[in-house]
C-alpha positions in Angstrom: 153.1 67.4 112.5 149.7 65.1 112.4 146.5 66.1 110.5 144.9 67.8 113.6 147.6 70.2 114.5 148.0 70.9 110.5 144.4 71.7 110.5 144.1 74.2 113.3 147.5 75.7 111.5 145.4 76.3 108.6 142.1 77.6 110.4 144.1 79.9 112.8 146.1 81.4 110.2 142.9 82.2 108.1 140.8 83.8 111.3 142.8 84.3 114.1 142.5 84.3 118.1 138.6 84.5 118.5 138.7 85.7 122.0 136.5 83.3 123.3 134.3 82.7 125.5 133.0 86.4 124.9 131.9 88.0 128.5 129.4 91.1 129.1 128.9 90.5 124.6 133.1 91.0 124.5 135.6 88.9 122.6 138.8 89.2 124.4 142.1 88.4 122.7 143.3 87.6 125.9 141.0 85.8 127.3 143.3 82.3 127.3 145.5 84.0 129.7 143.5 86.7 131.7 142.3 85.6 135.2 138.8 85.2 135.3 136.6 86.3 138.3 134.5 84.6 139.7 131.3 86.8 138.2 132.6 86.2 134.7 132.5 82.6 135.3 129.1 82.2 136.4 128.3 84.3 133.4 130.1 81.4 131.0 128.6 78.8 133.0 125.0 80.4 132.4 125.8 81.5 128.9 127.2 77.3 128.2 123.3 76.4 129.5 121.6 78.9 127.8 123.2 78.1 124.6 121.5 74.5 124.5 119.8 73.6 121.0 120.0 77.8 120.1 121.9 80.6 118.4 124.8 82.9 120.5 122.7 85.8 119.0 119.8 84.2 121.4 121.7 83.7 124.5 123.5 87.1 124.1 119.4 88.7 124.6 118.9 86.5 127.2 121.9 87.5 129.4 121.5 91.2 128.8 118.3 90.5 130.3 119.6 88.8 133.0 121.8 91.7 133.6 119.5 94.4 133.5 117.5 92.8 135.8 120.8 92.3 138.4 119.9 88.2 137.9 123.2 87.4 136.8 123.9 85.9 139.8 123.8 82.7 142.0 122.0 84.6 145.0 119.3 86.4 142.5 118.8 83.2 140.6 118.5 81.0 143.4 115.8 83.5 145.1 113.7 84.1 141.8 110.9 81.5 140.9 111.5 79.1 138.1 108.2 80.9 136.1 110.0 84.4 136.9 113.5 82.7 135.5 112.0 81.5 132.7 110.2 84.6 131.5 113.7 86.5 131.9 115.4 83.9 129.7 112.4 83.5 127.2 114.6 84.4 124.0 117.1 81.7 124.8 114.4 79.1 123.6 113.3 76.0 126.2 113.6 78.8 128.8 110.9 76.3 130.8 113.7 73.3 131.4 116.3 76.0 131.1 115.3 77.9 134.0 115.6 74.2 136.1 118.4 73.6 134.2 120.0 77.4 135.8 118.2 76.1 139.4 119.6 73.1 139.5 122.9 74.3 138.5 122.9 76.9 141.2 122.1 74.8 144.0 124.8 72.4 142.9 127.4 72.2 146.1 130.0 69.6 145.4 133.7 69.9 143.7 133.9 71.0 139.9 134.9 67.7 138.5 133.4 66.7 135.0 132.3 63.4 136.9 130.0 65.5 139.4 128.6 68.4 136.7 127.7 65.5 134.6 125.4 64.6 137.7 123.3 67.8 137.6 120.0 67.7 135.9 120.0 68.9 132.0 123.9 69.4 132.1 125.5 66.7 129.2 129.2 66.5 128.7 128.9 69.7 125.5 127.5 71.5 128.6 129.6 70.4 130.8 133.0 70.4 128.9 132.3 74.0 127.7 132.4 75.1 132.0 135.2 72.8 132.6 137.5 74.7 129.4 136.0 77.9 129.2 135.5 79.0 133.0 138.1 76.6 134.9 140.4 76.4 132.1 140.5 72.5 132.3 141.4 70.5 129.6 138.2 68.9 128.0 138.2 69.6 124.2 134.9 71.0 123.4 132.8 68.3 120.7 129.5 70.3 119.6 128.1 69.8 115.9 130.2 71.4 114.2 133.5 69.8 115.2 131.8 66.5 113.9 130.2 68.1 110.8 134.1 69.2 109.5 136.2 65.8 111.4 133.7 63.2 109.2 134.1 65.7 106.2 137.5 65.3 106.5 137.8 61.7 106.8 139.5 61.9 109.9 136.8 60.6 112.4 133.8 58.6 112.0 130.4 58.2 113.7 128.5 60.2 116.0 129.6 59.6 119.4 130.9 62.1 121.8 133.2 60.5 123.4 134.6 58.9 120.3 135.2 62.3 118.8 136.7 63.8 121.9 139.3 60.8 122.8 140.5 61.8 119.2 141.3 65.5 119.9 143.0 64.5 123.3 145.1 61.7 121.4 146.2 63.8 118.4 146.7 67.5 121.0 148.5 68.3 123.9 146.7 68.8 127.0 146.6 72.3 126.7 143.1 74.1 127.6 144.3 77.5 125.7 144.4 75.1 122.7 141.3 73.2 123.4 139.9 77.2 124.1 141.1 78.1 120.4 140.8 75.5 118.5 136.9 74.6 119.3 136.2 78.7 118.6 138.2 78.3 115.0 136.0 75.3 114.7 132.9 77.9 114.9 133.9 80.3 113.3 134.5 78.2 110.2 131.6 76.4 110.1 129.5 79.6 110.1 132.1 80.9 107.0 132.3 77.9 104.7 131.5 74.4 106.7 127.9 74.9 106.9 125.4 72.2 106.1 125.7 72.8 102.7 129.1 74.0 102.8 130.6 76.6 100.7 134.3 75.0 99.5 135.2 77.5 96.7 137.2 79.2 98.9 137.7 77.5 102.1 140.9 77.3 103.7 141.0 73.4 104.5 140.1 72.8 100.5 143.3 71.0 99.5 143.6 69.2 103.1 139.6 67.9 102.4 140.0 67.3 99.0 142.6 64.3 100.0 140.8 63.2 102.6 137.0 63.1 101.1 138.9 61.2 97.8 137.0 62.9 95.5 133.6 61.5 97.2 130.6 63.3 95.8 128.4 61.8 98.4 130.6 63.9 100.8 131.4 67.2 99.8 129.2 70.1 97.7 131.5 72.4 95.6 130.3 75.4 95.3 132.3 76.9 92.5 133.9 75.8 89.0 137.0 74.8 90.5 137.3 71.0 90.7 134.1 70.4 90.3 134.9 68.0 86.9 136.3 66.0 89.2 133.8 65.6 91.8 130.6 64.9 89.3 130.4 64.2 85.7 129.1 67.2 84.0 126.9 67.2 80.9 126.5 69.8 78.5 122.4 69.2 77.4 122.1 71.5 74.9 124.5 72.8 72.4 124.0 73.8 69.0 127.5 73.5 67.2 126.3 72.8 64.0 125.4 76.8 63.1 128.3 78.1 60.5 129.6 80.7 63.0 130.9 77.7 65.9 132.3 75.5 62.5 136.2 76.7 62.5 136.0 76.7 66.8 134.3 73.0 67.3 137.9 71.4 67.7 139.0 74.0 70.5 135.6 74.0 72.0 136.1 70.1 72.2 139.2 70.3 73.7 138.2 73.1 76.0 135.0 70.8 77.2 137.5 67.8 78.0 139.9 69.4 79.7 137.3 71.4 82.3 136.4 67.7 82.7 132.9 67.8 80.6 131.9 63.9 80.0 129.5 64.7 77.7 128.3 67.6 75.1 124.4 67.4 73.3 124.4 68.4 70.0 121.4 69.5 69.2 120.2 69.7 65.4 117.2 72.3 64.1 115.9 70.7 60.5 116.9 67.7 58.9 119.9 68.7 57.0 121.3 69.9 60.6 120.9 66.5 62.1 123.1 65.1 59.5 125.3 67.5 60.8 124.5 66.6 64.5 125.3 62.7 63.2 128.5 63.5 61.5 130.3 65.5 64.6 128.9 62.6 66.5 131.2 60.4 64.7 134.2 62.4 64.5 134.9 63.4 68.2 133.4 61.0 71.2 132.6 63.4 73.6 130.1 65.3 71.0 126.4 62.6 71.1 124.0 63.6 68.8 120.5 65.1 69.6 118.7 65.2 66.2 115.5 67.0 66.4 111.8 65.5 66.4 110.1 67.2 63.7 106.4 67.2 63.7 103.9 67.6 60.6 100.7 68.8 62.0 98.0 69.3 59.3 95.3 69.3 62.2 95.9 69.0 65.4 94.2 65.3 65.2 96.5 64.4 62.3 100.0 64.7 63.7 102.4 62.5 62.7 106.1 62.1 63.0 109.0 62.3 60.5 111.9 59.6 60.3 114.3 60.4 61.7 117.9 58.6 61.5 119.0 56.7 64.7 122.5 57.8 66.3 124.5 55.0 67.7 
């Protein structure tokens, strides 16, 4: 099985069918394989304009509006004024290029190819491809931001092109729009869970699978938890004061401990000059311990301050 199938394994075991593309504000489980009408499709193809540079939550207001005000419809949007249209979209954001975007779209008359949509004003190939899958049930694997955010994460693709990204998912699939359909909502969904753009990894179902991929990267990947994270970034403990009598019989395990949690480094600190001898001494005896003797400060006056000697750690 390649890396592409394994991946949608691993997100549709996590959440499930996602019943998209949600009609009326319903997620259908069925929705892959239930025969659409033809009002349900103008509703995707209004909801996959609408839905341009802006939240689902947003879209969702603006075709409840639509509805209540019996515009969810070729005829009634074709007869309303673009001002009129774009007041009744408002909450969709843009709602002044949308509302051409939604003419333009309506008084489109030719056959329902990618080529031809592509043609209509406002309508790019996210726009487009989300019609062709989610209304017609055509085969175009849906590429929006998040598919690219969690493909580069992974390692798998690289780059920002659309078409790049999409000629990968319809190498490495097979031509199946109820697969395209699922897959692209999994995408979603886990990007809103854990993938976001500071993603969330503690718990996130593609963890192992990334953490091959991304080889061990820092540059690429925030951990959000304990787990792993020695091995993503050098950690440094800054301030530690081991040197007090109650840590003396534990400084061996605490060593120990600190190296194996992946801890580069641990700052003794020292309090008074017989404790910095101290500092010096652990110093010497384990590597990971560096010394941090204190700076102590003899202040008769405020304009006589001067500074005590204090020995130099290697």
């Amino acid at each position: 099985m390649n890396k592409v199938l394994q991946v949608f394994n691993l997100l549709f075991r996590k959440y499930d069918s996602q019943g998209w593309w949600p009609v009326n504000n319903k997620y259908n489980p069925n929705f892959k394989t239930k025969e659409k009408s033809e009002a349900e499709k103008f509703e995707i193809c209004v909801g996959a304009i609408l839905t341009q540079s802006t939240s689902w939550r947003n879209v969702e207001k603006a075709l409840n509006t639509l509805r209540k005000n019996n515009a969810l419809n070729k005829k009634t949007i074709k007869k309303l004024s673009t001002e009129k249209l774009a007041l009744l979209i408002k909450s969709s954001g843009y709602h002044n290029q949308k509302a051409r975007k939604l003419k333009e779209f309506v008084n489109f008359n030719k056959e329902f190819s990618r080529e031809n949509l592509l043609s209509v004003w406002g309508l790019g190939p996210e726009t487009v491809d989300s019609i062709l899958l989610y209304a017609y049930d055509k085969p175009f694997f849906v590429v929006d931001l998040f598919t690219k955010r969690i493909f580069s994460r992974l390692g798998l693709v690289s780059g920002n092109k659309y078409d790049v990204f999409q000629d990968f998912f319809h190498k490495n699939l097979p031509e199946d729009s109820k697969l395209f359909n699922e897959y692209h909502a999994l995408i979603v969904e886990h990007s809103k869970r854990f993938c976001k753009k500071v993603p969330e990894c503690c718990d996130c179902p593609l963890k192992k699978f990334c953490y091959i991929e991304f080889k061990l990267k820092p540059t690429n990947l925030v951990v959000g938890c304990a787990e792993r994270i020695g091995d993503i970034m050098n950690l440094v403990d800054v301030h530690c004061h081991l040197t007090h009598e109650r840590f003396k019989a534990d400084i061996p395990k605490v060593v120990a401990d600190s190296e194996k949690a992946g801890v580069k480094a641990v700052l003794v600190s020292g309090v008074n000059p017989e404790d910095n001898k101290k500092v010096l001494e652990l110093a010497k005896k384990f590597d990971i311990l560096k010394a941090s003797p204190c700076l102590l400060y003899t202040s008769p006056s405020p304009r006589d301050r001067t500074r005590s000697r204090m020995p130099s750690s290697a």
